[in-house]
C-alpha positions as semicolon CSV with decimal commas, in nm:
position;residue;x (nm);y (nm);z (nm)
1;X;-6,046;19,260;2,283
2;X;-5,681;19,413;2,331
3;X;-5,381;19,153;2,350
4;X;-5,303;19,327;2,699
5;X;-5,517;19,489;3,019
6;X;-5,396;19,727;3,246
7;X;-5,508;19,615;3,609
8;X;-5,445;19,883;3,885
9;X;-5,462;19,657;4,229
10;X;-5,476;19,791;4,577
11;X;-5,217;19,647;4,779
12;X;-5,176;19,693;5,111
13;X;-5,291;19,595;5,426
14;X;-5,461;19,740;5,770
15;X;-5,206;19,999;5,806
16;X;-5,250;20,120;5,445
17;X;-5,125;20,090;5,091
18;X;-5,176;20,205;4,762
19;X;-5,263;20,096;4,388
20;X;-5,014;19,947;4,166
21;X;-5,083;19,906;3,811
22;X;-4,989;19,574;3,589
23;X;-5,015;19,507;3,243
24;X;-5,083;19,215;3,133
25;X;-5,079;18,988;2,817
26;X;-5,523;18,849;2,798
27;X;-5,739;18,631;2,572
28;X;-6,066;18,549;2,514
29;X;-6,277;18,390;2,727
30;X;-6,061;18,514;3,040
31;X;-6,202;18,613;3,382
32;X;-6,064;18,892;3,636
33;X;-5,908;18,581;3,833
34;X;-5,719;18,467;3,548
35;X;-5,559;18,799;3,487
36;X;-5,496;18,811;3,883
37;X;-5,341;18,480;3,862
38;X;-5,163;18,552;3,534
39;X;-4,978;18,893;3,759
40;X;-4,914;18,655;4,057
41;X;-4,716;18,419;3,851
42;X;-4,563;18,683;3,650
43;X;-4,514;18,980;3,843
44;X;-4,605;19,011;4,181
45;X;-4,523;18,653;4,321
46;X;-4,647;18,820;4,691
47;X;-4,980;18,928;4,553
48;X;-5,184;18,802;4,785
49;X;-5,574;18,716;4,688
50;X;-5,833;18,464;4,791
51;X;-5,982;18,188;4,571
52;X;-6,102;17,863;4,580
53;X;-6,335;17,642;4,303
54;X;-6,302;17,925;4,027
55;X;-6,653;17,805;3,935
56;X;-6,885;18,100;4,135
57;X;-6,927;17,846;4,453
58;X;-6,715;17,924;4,714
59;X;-6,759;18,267;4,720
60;X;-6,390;18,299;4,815
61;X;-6,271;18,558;4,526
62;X;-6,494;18,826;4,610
63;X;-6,333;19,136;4,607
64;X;-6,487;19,497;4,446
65;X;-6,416;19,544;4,038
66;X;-6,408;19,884;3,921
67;X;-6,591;19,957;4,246
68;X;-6,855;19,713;4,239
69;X;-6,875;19,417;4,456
70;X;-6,792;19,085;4,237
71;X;-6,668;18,768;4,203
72;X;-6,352;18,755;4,015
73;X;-6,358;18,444;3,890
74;X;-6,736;18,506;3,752
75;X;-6,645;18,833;3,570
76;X;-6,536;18,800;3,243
77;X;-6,304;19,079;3,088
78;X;-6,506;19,104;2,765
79;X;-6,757;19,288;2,996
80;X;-6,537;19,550;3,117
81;X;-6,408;19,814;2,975
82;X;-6,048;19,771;2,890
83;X;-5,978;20,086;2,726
84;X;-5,931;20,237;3,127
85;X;-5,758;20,018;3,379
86;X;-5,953;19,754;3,580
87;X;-5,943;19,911;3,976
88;X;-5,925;19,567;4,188
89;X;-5,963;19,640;4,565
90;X;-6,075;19,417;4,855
91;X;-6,430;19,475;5,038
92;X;-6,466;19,762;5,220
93;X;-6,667;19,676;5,458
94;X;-6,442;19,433;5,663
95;X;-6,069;19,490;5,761
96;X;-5,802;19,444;5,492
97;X;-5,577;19,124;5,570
98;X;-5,340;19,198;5,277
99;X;-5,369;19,339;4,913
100;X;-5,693;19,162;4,832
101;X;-5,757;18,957;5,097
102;X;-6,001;19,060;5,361
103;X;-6,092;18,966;5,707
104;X;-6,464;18,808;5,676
105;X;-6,452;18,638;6,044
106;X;-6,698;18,858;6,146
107;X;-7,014;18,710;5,965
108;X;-6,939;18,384;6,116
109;X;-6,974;18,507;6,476
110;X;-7,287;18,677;6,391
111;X;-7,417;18,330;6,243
112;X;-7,358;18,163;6,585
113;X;-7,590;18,451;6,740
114;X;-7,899;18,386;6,547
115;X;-8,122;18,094;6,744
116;X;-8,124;17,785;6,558
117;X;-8,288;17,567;6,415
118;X;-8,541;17,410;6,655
119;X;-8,794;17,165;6,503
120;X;-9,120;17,117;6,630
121;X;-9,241;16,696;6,765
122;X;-9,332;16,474;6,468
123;X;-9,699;16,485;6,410
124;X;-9,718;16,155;6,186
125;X;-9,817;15,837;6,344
126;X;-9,465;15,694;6,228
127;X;-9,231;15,990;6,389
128;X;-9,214;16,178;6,084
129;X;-9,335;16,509;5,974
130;X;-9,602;16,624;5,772
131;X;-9,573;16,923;5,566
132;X;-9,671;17,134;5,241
133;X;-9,431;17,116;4,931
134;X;-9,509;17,491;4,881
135;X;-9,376;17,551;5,210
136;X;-9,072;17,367;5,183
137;X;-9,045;17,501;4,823
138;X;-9,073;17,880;4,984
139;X;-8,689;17,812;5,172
140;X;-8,498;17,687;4,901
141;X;-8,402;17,979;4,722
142;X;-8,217;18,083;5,052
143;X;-8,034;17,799;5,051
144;X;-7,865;17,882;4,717
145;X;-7,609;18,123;4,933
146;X;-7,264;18,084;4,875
147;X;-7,158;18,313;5,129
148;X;-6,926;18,517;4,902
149;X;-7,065;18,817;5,163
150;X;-7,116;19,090;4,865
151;X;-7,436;19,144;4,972
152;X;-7,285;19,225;5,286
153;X;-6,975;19,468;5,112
154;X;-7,238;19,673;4,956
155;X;-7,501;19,754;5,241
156;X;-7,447;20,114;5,302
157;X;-7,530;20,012;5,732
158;X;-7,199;19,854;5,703
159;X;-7,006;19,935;5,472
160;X;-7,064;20,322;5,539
161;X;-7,203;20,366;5,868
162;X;-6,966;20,050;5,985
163;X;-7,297;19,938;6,220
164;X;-7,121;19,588;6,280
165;X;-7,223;19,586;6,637
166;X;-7,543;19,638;6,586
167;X;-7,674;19,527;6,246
168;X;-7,595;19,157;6,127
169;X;-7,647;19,253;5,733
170;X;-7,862;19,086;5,452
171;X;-7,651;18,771;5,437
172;X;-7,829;18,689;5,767
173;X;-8,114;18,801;5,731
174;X;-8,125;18,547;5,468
175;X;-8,029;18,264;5,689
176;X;-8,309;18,409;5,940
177;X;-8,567;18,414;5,695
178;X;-8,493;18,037;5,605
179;X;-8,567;17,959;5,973
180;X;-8,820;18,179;6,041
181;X;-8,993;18,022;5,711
182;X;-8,906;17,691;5,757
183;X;-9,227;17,469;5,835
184;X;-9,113;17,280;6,107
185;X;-8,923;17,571;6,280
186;X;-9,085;17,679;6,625
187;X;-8,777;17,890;6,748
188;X;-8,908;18,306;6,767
189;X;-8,674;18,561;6,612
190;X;-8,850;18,810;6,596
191;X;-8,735;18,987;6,908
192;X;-8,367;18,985;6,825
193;X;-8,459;19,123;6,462
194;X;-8,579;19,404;6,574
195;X;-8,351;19,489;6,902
196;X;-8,036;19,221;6,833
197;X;-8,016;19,308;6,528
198;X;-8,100;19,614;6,405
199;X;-8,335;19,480;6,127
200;X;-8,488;19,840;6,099
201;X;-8,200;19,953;5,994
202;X;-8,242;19,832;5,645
203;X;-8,368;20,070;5,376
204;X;-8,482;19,848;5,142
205;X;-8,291;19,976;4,882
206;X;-8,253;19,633;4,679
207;X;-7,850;19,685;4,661
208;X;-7,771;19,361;4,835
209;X;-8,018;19,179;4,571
210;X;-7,837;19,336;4,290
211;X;-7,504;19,209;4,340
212;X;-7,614;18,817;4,488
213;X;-7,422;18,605;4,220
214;X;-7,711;18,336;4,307
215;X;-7,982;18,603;4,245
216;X;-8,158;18,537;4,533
217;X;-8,430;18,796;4,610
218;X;-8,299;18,889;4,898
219;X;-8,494;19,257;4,949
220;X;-8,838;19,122;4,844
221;X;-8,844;18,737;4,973
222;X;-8,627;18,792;5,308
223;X;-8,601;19,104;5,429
224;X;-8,941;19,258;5,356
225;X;-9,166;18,923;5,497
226;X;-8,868;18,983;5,821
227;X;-9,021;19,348;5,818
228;X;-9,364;19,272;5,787
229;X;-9,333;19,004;6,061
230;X;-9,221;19,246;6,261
231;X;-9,452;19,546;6,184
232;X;-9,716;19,255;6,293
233;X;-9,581;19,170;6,631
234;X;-9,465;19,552;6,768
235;X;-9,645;19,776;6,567
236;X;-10,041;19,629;6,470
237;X;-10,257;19,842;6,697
238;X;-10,552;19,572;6,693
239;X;-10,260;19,310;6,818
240;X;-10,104;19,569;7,054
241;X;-10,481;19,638;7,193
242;X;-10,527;19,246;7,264
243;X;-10,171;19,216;7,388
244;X;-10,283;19,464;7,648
245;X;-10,644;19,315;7,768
């Protein structure tokens, strides 16, 4: 590892900007948000950037490294390559606040759109519930979601064809699955998937999954059964036949 890094970071804000390059002194075992935080102190006072645990939890550094969606504080510098300069730039797919900083607001009014949780009566004689460990063991893995919304930087609906109106992204269809799967859940979604919220949309093209710093299968465990649940209500000609008598 070199004794310094050259970090070329985007700053700007909604009106536009431009890169500005830092060097900076490194050492082993450092992480993109230690080199950020190194510049702040050093260098660029104003810099702005957001972070919170520095432990991969918060999801509040995420920001695009070398034009990949990451977390800064989970990326260590011994995996880059620091023989070219490390490009730091905020998310694309949401509107730049300042330098790195982004404005993420959106995905929490999409969150308040999607029906929640609605539990069905207890069915035990003492007013509790009765269900599977395999089902409950079938949500957890969405759970793990930190919100860091890379999954939702990446997806080409929004972050190229900027479909915010219409498509609510692969964060939420994570949070839908986990309802929709839940074992006690008697709430249907599967209406506003496929007109609300543009679940069609989705290519399947496992990008979201690849950069979830939980590694939760999004593609395969959320948005395909969503899909398939879907296929089954609107498009099953034996159930559209029966619908019809």
């Amino acid at each position: 590892m070199p004794d310094n890094a050259l970090f070329r970071i985007w700053r700007g804000d909604a009106h536009g900007g431009n890169f500005q390059d830092f060097s900076t002194p490194i050492s082993p075992g450092m992480v993109v948000l230690d080199a950020v935080h190194k510049i702040q102190a050093e260098q660029a006072p104003d810099l702005a950037v957001r972070w919170n645990c520095k432990a991969g939890k918060c999801g509040s550094c995420s920001a695009e490294i070398n034009g990949m969606p990451k977390l800064m504080c989970m990326t260590r510098l011994s995996d880059l390559n620091l023989d070219m300069p490390v490009v730091l730039e905020p998310m694309h797919s949401f509107p730049s606040i300042r330098d790195l900083v982004t404005d993420v607001s959106w995905n929490f009014r999409v969150k308040k759109t999607i029906q929640k949780f609605t539990p069905r009566k207890p069915d035990a004689p003492d007013g509790t519930w009765r269900i599977a460990q395999a089902d409950a063991d079938r949500v957890q893995e969405f759970r793990k979601c930190i919100e860091c919304f890379l999954c939702q930087d990446v997806c080409h609906v929004l972050r190229e064809h900027h479909k915010h109106d219409e498509f609510i992204g692969p964060r939420f269809f994570v949070y839908a699955a986990a309802l929709e799967m839940h074992p006690l859940d008697t709430a249907d979604r599967i209406p506003d998937l496929r007109h609300k919220f543009s679940l069609g949309y989705c290519n399947i093209t496992t990008c979201c999954r690849q950069v979830c710093p939980e590694s939760i299968t999004i593609t395969e465990n959320a948005i395909i059964p969503l899909k398939e649940r879907v296929v089954d209500r609107y498009f099953d000609p034996l159930k559209r036949f029966f619908r019809i008598l």
